[in-house]
C-alpha positions in Angstrom: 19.1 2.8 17.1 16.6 5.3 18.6 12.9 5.3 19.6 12.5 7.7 16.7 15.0 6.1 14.3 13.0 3.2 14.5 10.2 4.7 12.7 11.9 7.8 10.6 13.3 5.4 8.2 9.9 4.2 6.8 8.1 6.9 7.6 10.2 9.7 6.0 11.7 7.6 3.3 9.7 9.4 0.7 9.1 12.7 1.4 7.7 15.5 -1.1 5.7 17.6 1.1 5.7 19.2 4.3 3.6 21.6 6.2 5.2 23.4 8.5 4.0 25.9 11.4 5.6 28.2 13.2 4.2 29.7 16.6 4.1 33.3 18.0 6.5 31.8 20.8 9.2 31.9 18.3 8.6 34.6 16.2 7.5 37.5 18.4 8.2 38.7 22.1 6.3 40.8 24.4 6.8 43.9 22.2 6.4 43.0 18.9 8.3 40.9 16.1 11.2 39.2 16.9 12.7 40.0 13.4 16.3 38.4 14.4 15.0 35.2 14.4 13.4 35.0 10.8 16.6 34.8 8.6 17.9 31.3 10.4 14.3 30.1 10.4 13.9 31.1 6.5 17.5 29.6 5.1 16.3 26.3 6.6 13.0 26.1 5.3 15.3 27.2 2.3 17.5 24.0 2.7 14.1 21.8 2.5 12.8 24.4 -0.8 16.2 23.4 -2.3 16.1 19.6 -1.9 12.5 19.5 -4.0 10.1 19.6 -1.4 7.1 21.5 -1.6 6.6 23.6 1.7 4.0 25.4 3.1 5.0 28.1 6.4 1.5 28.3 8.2 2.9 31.3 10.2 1.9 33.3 13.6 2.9 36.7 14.6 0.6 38.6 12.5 -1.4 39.9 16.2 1.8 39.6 18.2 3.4 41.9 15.4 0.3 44.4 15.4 0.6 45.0 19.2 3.8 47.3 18.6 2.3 49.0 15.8 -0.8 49.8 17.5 1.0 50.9 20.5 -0.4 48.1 23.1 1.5 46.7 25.9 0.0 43.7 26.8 -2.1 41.4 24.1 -5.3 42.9 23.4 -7.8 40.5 25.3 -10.9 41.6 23.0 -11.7 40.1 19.8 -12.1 43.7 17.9 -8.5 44.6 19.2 -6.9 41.4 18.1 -8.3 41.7 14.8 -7.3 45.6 14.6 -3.5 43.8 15.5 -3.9 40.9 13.5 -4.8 43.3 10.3 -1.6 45.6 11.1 0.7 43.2 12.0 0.0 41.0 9.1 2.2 43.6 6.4 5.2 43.2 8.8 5.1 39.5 8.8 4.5 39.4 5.3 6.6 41.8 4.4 9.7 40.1 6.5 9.2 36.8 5.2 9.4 38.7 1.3 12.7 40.2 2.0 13.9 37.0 3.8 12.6 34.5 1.1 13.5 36.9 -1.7 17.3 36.9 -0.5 17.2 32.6 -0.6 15.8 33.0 -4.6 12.5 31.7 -3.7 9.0 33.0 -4.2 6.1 33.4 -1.6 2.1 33.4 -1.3 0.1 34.7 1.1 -3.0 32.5 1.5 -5.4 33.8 4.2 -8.1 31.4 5.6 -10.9 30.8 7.5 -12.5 28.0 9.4 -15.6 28.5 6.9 -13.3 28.5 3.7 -12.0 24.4 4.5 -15.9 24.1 5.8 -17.3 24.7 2.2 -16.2 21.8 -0.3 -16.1 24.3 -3.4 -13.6 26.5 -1.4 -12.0 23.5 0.1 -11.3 22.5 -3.7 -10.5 26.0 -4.6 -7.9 26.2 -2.2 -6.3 22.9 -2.6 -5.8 23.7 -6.7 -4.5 27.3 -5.7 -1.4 25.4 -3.7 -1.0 22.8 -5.7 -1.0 25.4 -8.7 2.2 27.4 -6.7 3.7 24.0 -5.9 3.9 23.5 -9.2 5.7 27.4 -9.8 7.6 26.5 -7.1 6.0 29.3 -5.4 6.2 28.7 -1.1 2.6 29.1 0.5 3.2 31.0 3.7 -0.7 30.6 4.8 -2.4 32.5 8.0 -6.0 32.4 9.5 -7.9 35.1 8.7 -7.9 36.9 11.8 -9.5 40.1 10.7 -12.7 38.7 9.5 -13.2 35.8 12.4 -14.0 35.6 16.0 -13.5 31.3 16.9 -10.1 31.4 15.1 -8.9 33.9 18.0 -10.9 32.3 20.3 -11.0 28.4 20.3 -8.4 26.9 17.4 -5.1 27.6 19.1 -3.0 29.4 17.3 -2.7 28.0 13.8 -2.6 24.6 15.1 -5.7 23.4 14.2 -5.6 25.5 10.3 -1.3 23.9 10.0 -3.5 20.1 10.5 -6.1 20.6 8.2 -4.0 22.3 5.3 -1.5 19.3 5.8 -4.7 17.1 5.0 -5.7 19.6 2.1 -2.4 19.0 0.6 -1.8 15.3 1.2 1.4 16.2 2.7 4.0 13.3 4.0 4.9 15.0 7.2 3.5 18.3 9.5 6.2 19.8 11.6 5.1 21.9 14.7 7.8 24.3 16.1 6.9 25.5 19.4 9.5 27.2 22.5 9.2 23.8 24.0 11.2 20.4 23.3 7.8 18.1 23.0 5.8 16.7 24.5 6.5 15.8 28.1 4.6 13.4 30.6 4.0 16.2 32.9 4.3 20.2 32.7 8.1 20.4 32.8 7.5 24.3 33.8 5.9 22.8 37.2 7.6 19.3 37.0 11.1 18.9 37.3 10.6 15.3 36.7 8.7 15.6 34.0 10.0 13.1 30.8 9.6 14.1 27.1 7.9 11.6 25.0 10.5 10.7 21.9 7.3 8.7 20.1 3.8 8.4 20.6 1.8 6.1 19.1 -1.9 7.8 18.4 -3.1 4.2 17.9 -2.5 3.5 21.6 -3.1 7.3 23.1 -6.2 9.5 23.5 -4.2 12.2 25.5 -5.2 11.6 28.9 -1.7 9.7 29.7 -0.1 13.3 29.4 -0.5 17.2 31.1 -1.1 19.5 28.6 -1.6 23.0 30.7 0.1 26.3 30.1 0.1 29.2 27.3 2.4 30.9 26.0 2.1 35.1 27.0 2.0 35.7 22.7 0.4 32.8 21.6 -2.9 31.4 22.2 -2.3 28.1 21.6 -0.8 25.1 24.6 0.0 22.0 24.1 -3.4 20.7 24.7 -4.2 22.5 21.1 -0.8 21.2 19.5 -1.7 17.2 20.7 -5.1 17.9 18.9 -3.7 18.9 15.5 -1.3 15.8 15.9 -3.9 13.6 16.5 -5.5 15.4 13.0 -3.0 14.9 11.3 -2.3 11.5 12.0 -5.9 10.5 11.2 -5.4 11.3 8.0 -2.0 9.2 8.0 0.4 12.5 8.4 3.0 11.7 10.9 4.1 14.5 13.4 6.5 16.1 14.8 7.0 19.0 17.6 9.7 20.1 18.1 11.8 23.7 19.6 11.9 26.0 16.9 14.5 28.0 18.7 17.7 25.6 18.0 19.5 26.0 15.0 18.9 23.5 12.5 16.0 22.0 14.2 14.3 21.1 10.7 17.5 19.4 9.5 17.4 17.2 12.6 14.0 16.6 12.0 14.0 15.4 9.0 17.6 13.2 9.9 16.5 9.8 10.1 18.9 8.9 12.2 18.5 12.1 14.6 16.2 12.3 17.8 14.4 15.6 18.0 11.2 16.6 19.8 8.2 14.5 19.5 7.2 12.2 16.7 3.9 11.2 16.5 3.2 8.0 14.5 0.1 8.1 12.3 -3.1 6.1 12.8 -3.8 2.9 10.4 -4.6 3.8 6.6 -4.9 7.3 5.6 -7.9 8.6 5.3 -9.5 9.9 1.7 -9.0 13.6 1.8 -12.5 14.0 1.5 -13.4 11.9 4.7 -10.5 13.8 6.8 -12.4 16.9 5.4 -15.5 15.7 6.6 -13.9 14.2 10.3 -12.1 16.9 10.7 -13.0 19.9 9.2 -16.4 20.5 8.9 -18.6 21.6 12.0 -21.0 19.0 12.8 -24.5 20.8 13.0 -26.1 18.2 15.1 -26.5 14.8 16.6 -27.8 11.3 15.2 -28.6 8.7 18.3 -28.8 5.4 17.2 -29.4 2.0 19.4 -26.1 -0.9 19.5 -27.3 -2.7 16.9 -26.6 0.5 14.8 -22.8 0.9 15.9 -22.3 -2.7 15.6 -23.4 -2.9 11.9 -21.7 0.6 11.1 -18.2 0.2 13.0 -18.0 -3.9 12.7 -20.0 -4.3 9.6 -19.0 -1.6 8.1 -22.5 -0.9 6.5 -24.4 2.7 5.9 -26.6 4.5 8.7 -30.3 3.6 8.3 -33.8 4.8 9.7 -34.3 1.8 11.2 -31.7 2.2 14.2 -31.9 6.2 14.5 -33.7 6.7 17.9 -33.1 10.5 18.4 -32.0 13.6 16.4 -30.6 16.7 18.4 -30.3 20.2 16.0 -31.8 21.4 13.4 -29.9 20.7 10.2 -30.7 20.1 6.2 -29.7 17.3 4.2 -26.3 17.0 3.2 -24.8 18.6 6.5 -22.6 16.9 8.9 -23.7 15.7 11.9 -22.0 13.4 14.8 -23.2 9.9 15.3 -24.0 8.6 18.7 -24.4 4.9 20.7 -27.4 5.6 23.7 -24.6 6.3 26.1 -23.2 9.2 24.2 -20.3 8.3 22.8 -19.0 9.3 19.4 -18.1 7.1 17.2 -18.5 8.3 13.3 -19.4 11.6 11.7 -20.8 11.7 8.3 -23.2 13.4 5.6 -26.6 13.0 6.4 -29.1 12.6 3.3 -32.1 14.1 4.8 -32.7 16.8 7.1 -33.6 16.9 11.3 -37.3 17.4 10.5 -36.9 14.6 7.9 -35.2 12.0 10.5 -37.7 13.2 12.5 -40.5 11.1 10.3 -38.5 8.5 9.8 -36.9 7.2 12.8 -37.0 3.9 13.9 -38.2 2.7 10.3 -37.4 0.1 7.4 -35.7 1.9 4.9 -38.8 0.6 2.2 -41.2 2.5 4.2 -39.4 6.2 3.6 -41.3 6.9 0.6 -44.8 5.9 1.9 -44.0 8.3 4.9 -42.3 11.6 3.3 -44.0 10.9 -0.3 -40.8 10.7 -1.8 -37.1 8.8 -0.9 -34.1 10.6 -1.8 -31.7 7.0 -0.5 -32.1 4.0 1.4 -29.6 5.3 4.3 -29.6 8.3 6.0 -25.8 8.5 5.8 -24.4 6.5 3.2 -21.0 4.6 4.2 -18.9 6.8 1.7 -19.9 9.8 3.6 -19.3 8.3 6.9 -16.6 8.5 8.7 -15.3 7.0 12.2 -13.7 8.9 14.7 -13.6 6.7 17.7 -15.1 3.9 20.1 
């Protein structure tokens, strides 16, 4: 039996949902679309559509696809250009996968987001009940960032990476498949390393990332592997395992999915899964500042599993109002929870260092006991 057969078998024993993302490396090329490549890649998301599982397609291309119709011959490199491409090229895509799709008998969505869409809890709700609504049509989500109206998305996420983790928490899905132009994750740059080894399984209990080289971009895409490790390591926080794999071989999703098959990298998920609430708040949410706060603190949060008080908070970085998220810190710097803090940075400010029972004598009223309460606290490390 096989590294990966070893764990497919439990892990995939159930499946019902999968997101699934596919990079510009496979569906574009230096001038434009590849369109040849859509109609194998459609009839085997169509294979998975037929078996009963609810798929979402979080798809690149939509800049890569613009670039032709604007007329460009390299990738636009500013953010105005990009979105110019992004907004063109988006029809094509769409309109490809709608004549690919409609040929299989299925249905598609578009669902455009943003960064700040997952960020708000009302929208973050209001997306979730829009796909589950068109799971239950058996209508296929093919979901985008919403590169017209967005600068980091272009800039910093990598290439629907980060957006393919976080809908795959938004949807409580049982697996998130990454197809890439490369076989997995290796121990070294294969592209510079002949030696280098790909990684059948990797347990994101035991790695951080550092064991691995994670350079190189593709020349279409702006996402590495660097970006592709971090959504894993996302989506195995909230207890998603992960795969990446080559989405240029035919049938690479039915191998995937074969529990007795080895293909690309699976990694295994981390301990319980988390709420989908608390993987929205580790994950999704932009922390707006920083809570310092002495050992005794990070002992009775991470070991104790209590709530933040006053008492241990010994400095507040940013300015912030209650109820937005914030990183928490031991005196060294080091991360170890996130959460939803209760009052605001000028607040904390008053109240630092103090017994909880002294909060109202010192603001003149007291909203809570704890400045993060341990159901809006997360941790993310140490």
């Amino acid at each position: 039996m096989s590294a990966q057969a070893a764990h497919k078998g439990s892990l995939f024993g159930r499946l019902r949902r999968v997101v699934l993302k596919v990079g510009s490396s496979i569906l574009a090329h230096g001038q434009g679309l590849a369109a040849g490549r859509l109609p194998g890649l459609v009839r085997e998301i169509a294979t998975l559509h037929g078996r009963g599982l609810d798929v979402v397609l979080v798809s690149s291309g939509a800049v890569a696809a613009g670039v032709a119709r604007l007329g460009l011959r390299t990738r636009p490199k500013t953010v105005p250009q990009r979105q110019a491409a992004a907004a063109v090229g988006q029809i094509d895509l769409m309109a490809l996968y709608e004549e690919h799709f409609d040929r299989a008998g299925i249905r598609v969505a578009q669902i455009l987001l943003t960064h700040e869409d997952l960020a708000s809890r009302k929208r973050y709700l209001n997306a979730h009940h829009t796909i589950e609504t068109l799971f239950a049509a058996r209508v296929l989500p093919i979901a985008n960032e919403n590169d017209t109206v967005v600068t980091d998305e272009l800039t910093t996420f990598g290439d629907n990476d980060n957006l393919s983790a976080l809908i795959a928490g938004l949807v409580e899905a049982d697996l998130l498949v990454l197809l890439s132009d490369i076989d997995g994750l290796y121990t070294r740059n294969p592209n510079l390393h002949p030696d280098a080894e790909l990684v059948r399984v990797v347990d994101m209990n035991a790695h951080s990332g550092a064991d691995f080289e994670m350079d190189g971009r593709s020349s279409v895409g702006t996402g590495g592997m660097a970006s592709k490790f971090a959504a894993a390591r996302k989506g195995c926080a909230a207890g998603i395992p992960t795969v990446i794999a080559h989405g240029l071989r035919e049938g690479v999703l039915a191998r995937v999915l074969d529990p007795v098959a080895e293909e690309g990298t699976l990694f295994l998920p981390q301990g319980d899964r988390l709420t989908r609430r608390k993987h929205w708040i580790a994950y999704t949410l932009k922390p707006a500042g920083t809570l310092v706060v002495d050992h005794g603190a990070v002992d009775a949060v991470v070991r104790g599993g209590r709530s933040l008080l006053p008492s241990g908070l010994r400095r507040i970085d940013g300015k912030f109002e209650g109820g937005a998220c914030v990183r928490c810190t031991d005196p060294d710097g080091r991360e170890f929870a996130r959460g939803l803090v209760t009052y605001g940075a000028a607040e904390l400010e008053r109240i630092k260092g103090q017994q909880s029972a002294d909060i109202e004598t010192i603001l003149g009223y007291k909203l809570t006991d704890e400045i993060i309460h341990r159901d809006d606290l997360v941790l993310t490390g140490y």
